[in-house]
DOMIKOL-673806 format. One record per residue: residue number from 1; x, y, z of N, C-alpha, C, CB in turn. Coordinates in steps of 0.001 Angstrom, whole numbers, plus 500000, padded with zeros to 6 digits. Each point is the difference from the previous one (the first is absolute). Glycine has a CB too. Example, Ala and Ser with C-alpha at 12.3 -4.5 7.8 and 13.67 -1.06 7.14 Angstrom:
BEGIN
+-----+--------+--------+--------+--------+--------+--------+--------+--------+--------+--------+--------+--------+
!   n !    nxx !    nyy !    nzz !   caxx !   cayy !   cazz !    cxx !    cyy !    czz !   cbxx !   cbyy !   cbzz !
+-----+--------+--------+--------+--------+--------+--------+--------+--------+--------+--------+--------+--------+
!   1 ! 513190 ! 494310 ! 507800 ! 499110 ! 501190 ! 500000 ! 500900 ! 501200 ! 500000 ! 498108 ! 498827 ! 501246 !
!   2 ! 501542 ! 502223 ! 498034 ! 500820 ! 501190 ! 500060 ! 499230 ! 501090 ! 500730 ! 501184 ! 499372 ! 497855 !
+-----+--------+--------+--------+--------+--------+--------+--------+--------+--------+--------+--------+--------+
//
This chain:
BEGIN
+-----+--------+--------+--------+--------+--------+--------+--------+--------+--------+--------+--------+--------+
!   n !    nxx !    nyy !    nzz !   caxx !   cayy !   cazz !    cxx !    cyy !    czz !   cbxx !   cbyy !   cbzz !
+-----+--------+--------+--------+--------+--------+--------+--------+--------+--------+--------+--------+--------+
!   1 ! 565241 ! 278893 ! 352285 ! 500140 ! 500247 ! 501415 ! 501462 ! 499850 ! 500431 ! 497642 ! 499202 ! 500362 !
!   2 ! 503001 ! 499838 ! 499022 ! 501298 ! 499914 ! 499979 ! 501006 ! 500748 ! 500081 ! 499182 ! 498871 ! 499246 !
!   3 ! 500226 ! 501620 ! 499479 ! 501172 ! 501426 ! 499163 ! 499523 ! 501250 ! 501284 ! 499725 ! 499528 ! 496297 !
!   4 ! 499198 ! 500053 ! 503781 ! 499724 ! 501538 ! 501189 ! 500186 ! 499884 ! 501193 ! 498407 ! 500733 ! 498985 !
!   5 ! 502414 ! 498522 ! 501351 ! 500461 ! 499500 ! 501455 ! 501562 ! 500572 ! 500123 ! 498376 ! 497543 ! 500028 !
!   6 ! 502133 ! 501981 ! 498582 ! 501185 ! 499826 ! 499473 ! 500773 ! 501766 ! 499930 ! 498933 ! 497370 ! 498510 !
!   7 ! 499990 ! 503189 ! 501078 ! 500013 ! 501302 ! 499586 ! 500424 ! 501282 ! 501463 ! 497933 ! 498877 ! 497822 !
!   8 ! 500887 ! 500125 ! 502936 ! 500007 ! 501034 ! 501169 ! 500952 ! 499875 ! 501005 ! 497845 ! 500134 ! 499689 !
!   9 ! 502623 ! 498565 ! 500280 ! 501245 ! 499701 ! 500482 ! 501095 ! 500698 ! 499454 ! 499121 ! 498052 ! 500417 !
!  10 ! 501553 ! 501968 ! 498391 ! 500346 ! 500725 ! 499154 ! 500289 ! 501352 ! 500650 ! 498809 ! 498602 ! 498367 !
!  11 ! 500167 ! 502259 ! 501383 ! 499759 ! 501401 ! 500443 ! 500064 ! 500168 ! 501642 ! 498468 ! 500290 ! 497797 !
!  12 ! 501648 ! 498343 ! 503557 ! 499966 ! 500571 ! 500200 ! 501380 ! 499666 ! 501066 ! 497462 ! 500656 ! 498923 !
!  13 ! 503323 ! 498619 ! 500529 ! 501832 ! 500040 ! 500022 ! 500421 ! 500889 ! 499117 ! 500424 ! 497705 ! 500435 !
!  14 ! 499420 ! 502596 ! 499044 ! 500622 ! 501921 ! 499105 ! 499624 ! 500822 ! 500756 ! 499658 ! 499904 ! 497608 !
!  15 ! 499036 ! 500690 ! 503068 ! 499824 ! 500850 ! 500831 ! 501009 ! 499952 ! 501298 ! 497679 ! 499934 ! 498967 !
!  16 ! 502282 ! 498771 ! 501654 ! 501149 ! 499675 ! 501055 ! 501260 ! 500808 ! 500303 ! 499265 ! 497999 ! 499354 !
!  17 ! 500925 ! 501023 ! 498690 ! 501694 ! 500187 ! 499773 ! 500117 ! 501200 ! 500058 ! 500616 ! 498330 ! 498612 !
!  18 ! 498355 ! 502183 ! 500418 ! 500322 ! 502004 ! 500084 ! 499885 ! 500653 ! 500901 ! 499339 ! 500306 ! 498403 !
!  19 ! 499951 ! 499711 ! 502631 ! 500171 ! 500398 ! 501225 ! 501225 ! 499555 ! 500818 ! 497702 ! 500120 ! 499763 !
!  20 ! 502591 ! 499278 ! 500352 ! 501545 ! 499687 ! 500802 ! 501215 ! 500519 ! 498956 ! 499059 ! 497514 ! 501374 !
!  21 ! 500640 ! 502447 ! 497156 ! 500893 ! 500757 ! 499547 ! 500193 ! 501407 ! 500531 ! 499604 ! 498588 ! 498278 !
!  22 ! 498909 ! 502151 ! 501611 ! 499959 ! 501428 ! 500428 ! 501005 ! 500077 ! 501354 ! 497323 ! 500409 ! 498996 !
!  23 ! 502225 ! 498731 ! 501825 ! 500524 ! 500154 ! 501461 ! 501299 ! 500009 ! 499932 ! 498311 ! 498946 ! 501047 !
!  24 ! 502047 ! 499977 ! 498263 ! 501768 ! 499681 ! 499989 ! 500769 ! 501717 ! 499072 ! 499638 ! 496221 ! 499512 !
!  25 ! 499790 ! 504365 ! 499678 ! 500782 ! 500711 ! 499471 ! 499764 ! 501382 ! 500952 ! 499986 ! 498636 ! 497506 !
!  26 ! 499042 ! 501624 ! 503022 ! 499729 ! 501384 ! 500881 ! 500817 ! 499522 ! 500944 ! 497580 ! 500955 ! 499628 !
!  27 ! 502667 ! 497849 ! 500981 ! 500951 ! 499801 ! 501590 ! 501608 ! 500281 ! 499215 ! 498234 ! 497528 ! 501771 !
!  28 ! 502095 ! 502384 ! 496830 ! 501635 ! 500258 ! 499633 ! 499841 ! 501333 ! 499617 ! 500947 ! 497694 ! 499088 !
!  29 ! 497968 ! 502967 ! 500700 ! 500145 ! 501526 ! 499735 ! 500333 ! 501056 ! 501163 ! 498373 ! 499390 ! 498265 !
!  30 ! 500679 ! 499666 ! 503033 ! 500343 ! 500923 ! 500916 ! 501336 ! 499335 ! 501139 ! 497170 ! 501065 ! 499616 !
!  31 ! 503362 ! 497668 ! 499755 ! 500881 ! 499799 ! 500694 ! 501578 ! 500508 ! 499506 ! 498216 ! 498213 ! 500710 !
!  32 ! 501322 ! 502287 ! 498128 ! 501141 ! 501042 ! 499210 ! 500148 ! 501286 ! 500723 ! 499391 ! 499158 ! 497672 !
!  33 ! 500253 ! 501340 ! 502989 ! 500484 ! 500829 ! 500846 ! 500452 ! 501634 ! 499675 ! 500541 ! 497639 ! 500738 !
!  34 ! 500098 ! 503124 ! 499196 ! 500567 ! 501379 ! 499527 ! 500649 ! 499741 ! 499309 ! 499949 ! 501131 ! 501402 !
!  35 ! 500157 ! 499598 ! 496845 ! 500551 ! 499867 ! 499529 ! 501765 ! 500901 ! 499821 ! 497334 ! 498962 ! 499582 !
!  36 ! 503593 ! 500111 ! 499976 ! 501577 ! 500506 ! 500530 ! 500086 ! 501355 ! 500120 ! 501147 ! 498284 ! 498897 !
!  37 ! 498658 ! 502386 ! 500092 ! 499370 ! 501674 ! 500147 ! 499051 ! 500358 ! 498689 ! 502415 ! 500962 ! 501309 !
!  38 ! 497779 ! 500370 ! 498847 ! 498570 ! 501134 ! 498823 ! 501316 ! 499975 ! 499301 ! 497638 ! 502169 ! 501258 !
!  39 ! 502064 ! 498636 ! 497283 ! 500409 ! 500696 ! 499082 ! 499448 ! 501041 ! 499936 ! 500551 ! 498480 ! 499105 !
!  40 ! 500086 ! 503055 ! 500596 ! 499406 ! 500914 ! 499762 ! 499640 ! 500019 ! 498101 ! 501225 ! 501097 ! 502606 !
!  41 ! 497105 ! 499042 ! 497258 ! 499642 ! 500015 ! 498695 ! 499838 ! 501321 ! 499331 ! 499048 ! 497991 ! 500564 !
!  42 ! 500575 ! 503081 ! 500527 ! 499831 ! 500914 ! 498948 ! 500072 ! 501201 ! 500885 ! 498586 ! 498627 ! 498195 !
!  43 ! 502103 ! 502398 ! 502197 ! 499953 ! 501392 ! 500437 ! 501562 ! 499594 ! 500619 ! 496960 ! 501003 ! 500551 !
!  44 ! 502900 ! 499957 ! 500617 ! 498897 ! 501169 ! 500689 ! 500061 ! 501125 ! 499081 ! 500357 ! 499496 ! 502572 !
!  45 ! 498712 ! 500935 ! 497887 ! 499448 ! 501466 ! 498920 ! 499339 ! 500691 ! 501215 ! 499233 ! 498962 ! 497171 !
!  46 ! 501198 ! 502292 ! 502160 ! 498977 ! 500862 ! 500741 ! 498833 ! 500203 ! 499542 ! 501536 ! 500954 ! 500663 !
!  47 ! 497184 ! 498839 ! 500446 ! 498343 ! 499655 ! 499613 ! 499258 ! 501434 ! 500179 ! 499916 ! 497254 ! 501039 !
!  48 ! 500882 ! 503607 ! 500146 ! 499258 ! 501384 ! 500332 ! 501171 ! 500902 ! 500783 ! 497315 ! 498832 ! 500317 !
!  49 ! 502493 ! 501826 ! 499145 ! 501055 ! 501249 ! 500897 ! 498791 ! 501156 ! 500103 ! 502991 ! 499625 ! 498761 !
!  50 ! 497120 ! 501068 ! 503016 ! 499549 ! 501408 ! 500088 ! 501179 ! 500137 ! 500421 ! 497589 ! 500417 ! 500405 !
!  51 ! 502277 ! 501135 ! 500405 ! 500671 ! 500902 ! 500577 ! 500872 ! 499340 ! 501387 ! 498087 ! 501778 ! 498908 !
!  52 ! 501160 ! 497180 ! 501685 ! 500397 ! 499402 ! 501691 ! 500169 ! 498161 ! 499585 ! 498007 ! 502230 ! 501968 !
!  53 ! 501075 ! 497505 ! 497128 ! 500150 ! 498441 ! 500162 ! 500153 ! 499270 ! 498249 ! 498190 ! 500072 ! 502714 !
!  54 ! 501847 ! 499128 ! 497332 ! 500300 ! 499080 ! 498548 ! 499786 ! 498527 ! 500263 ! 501887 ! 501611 ! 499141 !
!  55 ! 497424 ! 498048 ! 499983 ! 500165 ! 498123 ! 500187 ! 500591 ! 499436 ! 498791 ! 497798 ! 499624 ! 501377 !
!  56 ! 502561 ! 499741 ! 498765 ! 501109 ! 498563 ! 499261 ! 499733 ! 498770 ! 499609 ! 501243 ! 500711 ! 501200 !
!  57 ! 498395 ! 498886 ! 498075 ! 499816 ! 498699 ! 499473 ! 500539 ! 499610 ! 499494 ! 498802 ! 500081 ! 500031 !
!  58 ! 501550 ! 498236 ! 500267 ! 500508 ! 498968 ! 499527 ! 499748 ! 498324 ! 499891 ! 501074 ! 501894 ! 500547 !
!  59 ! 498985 ! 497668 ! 498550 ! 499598 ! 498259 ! 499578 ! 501127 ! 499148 ! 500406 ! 498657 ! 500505 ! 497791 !
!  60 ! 501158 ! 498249 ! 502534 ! 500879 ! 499159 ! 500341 ! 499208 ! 498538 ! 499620 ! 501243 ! 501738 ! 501916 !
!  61 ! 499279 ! 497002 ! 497969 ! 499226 ! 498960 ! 499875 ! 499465 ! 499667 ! 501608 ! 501384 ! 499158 ! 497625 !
!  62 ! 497916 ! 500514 ! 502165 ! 499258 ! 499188 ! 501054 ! 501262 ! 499192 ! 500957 ! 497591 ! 499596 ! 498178 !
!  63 ! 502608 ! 501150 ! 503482 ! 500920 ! 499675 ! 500582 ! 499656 ! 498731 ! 500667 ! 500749 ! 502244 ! 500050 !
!  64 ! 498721 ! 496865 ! 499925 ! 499061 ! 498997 ! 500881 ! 500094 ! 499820 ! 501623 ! 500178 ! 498771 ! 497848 !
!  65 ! 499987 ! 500975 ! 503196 ! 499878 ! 500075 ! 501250 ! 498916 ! 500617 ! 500341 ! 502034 ! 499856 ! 500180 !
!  66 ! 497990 ! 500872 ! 501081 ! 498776 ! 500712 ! 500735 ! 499487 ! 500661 ! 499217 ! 500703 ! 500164 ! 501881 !
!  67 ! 498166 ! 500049 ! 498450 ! 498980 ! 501203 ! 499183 ! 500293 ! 501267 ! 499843 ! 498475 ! 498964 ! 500738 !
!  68 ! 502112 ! 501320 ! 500594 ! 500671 ! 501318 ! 500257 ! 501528 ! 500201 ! 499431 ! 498494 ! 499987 ! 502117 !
!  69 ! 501549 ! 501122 ! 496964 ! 501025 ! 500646 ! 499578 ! 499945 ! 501490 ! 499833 ! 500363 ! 497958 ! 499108 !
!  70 ! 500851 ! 502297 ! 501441 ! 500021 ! 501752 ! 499898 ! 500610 ! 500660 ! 499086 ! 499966 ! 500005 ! 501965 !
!  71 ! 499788 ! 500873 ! 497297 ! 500420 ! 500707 ! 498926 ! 501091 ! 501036 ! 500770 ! 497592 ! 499677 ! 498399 !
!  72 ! 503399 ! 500413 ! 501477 ! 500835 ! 500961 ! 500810 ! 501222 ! 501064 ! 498969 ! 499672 ! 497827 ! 502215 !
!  73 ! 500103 ! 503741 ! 498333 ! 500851 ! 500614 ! 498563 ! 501087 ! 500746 ! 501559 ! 497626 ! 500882 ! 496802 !
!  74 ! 503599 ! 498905 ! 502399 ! 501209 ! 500996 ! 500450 ! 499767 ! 500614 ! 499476 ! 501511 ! 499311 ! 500495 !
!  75 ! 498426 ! 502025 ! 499952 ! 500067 ! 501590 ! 498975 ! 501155 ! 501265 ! 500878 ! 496691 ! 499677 ! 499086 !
!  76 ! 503768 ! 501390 ! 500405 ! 500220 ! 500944 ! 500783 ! 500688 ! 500930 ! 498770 ! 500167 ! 498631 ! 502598 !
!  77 ! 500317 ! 502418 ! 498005 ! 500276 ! 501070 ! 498449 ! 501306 ! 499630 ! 500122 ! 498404 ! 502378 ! 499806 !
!  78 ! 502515 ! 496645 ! 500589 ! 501186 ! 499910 ! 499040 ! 500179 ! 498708 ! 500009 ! 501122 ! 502046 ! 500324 !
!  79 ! 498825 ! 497525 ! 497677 ! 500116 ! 498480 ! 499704 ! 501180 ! 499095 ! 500793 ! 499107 ! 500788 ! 497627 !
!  80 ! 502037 ! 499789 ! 503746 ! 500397 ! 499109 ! 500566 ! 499522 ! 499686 ! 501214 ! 501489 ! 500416 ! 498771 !
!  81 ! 497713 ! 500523 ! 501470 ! 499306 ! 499876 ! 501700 ! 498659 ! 499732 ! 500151 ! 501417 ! 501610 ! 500721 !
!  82 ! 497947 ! 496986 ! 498616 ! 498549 ! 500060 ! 500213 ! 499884 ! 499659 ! 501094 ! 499275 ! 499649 ! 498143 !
!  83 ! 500531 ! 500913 ! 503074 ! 499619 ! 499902 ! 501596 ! 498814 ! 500095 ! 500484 ! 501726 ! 500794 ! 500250 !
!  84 ! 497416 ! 499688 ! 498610 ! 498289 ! 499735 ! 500411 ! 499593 ! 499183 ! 499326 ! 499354 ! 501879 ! 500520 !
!  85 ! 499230 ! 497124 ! 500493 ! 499792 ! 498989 ! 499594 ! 498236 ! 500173 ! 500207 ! 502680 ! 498717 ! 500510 !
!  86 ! 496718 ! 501141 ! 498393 ! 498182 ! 500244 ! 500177 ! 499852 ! 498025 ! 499744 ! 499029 ! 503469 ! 498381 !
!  87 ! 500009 ! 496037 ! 502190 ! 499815 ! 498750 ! 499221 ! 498170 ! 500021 ! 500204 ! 502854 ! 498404 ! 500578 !
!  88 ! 496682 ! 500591 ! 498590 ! 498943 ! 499835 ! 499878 ! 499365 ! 498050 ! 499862 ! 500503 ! 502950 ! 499003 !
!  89 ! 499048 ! 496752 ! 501983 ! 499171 ! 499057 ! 499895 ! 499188 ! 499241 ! 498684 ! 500103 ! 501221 ! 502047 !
!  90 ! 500350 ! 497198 ! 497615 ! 499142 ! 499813 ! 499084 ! 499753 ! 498674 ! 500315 ! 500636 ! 501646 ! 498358 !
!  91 ! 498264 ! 498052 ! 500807 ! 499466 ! 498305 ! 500063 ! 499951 ! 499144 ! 498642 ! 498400 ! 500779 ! 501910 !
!  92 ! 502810 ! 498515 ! 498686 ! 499932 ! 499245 ! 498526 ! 498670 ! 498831 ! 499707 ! 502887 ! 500241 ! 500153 !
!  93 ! 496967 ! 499785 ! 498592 ! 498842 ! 498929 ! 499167 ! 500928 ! 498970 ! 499264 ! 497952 ! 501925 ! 499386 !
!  94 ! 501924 ! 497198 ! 501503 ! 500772 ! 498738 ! 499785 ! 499760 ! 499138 ! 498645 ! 499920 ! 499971 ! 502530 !
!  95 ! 499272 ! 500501 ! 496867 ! 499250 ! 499176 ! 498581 ! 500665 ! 501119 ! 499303 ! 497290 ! 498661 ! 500437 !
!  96 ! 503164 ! 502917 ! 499203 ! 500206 ! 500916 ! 499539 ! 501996 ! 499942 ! 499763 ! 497184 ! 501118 ! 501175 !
!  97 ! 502948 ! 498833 ! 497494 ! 501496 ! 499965 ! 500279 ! 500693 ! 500942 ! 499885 ! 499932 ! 498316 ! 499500 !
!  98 ! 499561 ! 502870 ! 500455 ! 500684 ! 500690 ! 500347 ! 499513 ! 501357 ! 501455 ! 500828 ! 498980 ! 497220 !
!  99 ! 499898 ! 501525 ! 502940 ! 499385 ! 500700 ! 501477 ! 500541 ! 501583 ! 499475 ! 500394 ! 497681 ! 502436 !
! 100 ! 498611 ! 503242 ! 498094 ! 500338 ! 501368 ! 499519 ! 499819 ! 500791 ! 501612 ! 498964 ! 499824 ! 496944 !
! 101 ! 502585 ! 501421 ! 502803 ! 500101 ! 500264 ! 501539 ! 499959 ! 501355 ! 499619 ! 501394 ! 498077 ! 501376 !
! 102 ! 498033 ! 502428 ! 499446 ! 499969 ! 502038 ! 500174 ! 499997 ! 500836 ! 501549 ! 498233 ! 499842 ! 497724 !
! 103 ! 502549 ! 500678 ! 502042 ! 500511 ! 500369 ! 501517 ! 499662 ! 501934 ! 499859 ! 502551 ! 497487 ! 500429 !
! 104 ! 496513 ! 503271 ! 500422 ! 499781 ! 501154 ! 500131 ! 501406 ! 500362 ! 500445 ! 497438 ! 499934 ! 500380 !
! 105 ! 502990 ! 501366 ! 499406 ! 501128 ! 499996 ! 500514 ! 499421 ! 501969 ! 500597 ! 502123 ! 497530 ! 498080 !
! 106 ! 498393 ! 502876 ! 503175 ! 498986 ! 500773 ! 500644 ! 500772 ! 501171 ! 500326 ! 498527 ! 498153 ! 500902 !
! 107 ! 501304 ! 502640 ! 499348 ! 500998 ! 501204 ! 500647 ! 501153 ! 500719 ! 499515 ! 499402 ! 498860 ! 501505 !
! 108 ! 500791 ! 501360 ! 497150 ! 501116 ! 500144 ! 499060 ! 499774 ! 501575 ! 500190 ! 500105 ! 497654 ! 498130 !
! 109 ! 501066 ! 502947 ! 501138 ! 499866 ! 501423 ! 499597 ! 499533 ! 500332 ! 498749 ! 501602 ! 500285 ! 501337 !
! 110 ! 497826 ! 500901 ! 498410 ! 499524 ! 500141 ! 498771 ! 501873 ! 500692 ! 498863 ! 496441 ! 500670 ! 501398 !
! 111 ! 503101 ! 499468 ! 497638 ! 501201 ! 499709 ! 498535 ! 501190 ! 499532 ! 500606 ! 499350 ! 501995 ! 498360 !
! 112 ! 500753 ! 496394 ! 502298 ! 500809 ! 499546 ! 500150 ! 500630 ! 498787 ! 499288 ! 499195 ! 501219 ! 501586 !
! 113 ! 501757 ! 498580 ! 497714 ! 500313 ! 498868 ! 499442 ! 500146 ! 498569 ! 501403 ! 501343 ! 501865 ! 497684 !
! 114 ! 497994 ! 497206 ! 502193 ! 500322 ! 498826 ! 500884 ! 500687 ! 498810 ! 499038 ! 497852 ! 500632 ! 501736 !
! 115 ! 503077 ! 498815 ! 498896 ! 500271 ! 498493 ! 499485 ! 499764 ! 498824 ! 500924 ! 501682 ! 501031 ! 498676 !
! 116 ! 497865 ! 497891 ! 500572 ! 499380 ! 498777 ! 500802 ! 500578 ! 499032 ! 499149 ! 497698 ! 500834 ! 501005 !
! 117 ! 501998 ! 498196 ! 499638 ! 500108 ! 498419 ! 499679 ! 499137 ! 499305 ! 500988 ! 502433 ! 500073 ! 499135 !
! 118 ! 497076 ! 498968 ! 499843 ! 499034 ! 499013 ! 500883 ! 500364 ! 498720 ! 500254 ! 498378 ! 501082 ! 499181 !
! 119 ! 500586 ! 498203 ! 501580 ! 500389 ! 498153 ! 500903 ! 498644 ! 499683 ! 500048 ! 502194 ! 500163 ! 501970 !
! 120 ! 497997 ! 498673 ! 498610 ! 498559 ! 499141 ! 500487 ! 500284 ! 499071 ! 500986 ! 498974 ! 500036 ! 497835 !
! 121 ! 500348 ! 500071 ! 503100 ! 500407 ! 499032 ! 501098 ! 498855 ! 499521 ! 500156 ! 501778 ! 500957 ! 501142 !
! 122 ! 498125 ! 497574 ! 499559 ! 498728 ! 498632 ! 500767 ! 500010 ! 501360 ! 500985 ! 500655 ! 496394 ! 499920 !
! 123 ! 497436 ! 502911 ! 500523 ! 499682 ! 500337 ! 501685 ! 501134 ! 499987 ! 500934 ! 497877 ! 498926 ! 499740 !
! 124 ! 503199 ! 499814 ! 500133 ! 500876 ! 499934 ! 501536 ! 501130 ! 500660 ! 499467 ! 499326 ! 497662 ! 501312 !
! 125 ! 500797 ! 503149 ! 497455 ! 501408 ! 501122 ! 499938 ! 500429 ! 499241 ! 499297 ! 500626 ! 501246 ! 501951 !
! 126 ! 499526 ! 497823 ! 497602 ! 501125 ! 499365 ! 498923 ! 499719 ! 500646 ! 498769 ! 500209 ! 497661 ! 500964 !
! 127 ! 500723 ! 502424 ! 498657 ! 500269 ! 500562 ! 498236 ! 499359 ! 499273 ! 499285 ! 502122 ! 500667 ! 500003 !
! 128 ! 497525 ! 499755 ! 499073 ! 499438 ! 499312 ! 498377 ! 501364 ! 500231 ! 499202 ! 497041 ! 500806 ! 499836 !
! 129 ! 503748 ! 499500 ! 500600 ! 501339 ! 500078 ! 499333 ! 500033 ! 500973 ! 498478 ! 500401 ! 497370 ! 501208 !
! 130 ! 498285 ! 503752 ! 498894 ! 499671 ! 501027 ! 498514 ! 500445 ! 501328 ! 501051 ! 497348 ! 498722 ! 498058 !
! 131 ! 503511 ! 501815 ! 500720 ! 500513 ! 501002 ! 500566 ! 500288 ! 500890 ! 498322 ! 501119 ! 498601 ! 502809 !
! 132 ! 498511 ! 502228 ! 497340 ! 500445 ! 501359 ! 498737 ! 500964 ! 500474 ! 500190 ! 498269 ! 500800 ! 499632 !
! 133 ! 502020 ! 499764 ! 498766 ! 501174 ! 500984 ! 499965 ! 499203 ! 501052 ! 500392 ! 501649 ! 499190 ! 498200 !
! 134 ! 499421 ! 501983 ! 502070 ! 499390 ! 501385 ! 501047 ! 499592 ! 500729 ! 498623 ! 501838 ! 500401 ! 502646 !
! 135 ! 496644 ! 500362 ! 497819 ! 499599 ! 500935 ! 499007 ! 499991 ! 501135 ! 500444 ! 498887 ! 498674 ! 499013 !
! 136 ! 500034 ! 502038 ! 500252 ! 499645 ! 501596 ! 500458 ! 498913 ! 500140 ! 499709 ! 501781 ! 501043 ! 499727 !
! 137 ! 497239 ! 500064 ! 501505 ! 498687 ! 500922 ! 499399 ! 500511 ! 501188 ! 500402 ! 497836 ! 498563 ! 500222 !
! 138 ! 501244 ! 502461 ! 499487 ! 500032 ! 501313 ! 500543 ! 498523 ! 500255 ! 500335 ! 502118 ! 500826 ! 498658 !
! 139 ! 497968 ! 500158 ! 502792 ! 498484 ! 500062 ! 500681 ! 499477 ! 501044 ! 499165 ! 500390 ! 499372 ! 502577 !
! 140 ! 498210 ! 501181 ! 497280 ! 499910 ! 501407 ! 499882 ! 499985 ! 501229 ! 500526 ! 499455 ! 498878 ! 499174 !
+-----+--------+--------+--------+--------+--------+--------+--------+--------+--------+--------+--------+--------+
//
C-alpha cells in the first residue's frame, strides 16, 4: 500500500512538472516574436504563362510575425524599369518552416518577353528583407 501511494504521488508531480514545462516553453516560443528576416530557398520560377497572365513562384523560410504576408513581383518589359507591381496574399503556418508564395500576374501582352524580381512583405508592409535577382518569362 505503501509503494502504491508512493507511486501515485510519483506520477503525479511529473504530470505537474510536465505541464508547466509545456506552458513555460509555448509562452518563449510565442514570446520570440518575428523572425529577423526570410531567406529566399528556392525560385522564383515561372509556374504558368498564357497569352495575358503568368504566375510566379517562390520559397522563402518561414518569415515569423503576422500571419499575413504578401508575395509581391516587380515586372515590366525592360529589366531596368520594373514599374508594375501584381501582389498576392498569403497565410503563413507558423509550425511550417518554410512558406511558399505565388503571385497571378494579370493583363500582360501576348509574345512578350517580361522581367521581374520578387519580395515578401508582413501584413503591416514591412519587408521580409527576400528580394531576387531580375529574371525573365515570355507570354504566349
Amino acid at each position: 500500500m505503501l509503494i502504491m501511494r508512493f507511486i501515485l504521488g510519483f506520477a503525479f508531480v511529473v504530470t505537474i512538472t510536465g505541464l508547466l514545462w509545456w506552458r513555460f516553453a509555448e509562452d518563449r516560443v510565442l514570446a520570440a516574436g518575428p523572425a529577423d528576416h526570410a531567406e529566399l530557398i528556392a525560385g522564383p520560377q515561372l509556374e504558368l504563362a498564357t497569352d495575358t497572365s503568368a504566375i510566379v513562384r517562390w520559397t522563402t523560410t518561414n518569415p515569423g510575425g503576422s500571419d499575413r504576408h504578401d508575395g509581391i513581383v516587380h515586372y515590366g518589359t525592360d529589366a531596368l524599369s520594373l514599374t508594375q507591381v501584381a501582389k498576392s496574399p498569403n497565410r503563413r503556418n507558423p509550425t511550417n518552416p518554410e512558406m511558399i508564395f505565388r503571385v497571378h500576374i494579370l493583363g500582360l501582352s501576348s509574345h512578350t518577353t517580361y522581367y521581374y524580381r520578387v519580395e515578401s512583405a508582413g501584413g503591416t508592409g514591412a519587408s521580409d528583407r527576400v528580394s531576387s535577382a531580375v529574371r525573365t518569362f515570355k507570354t504566349q
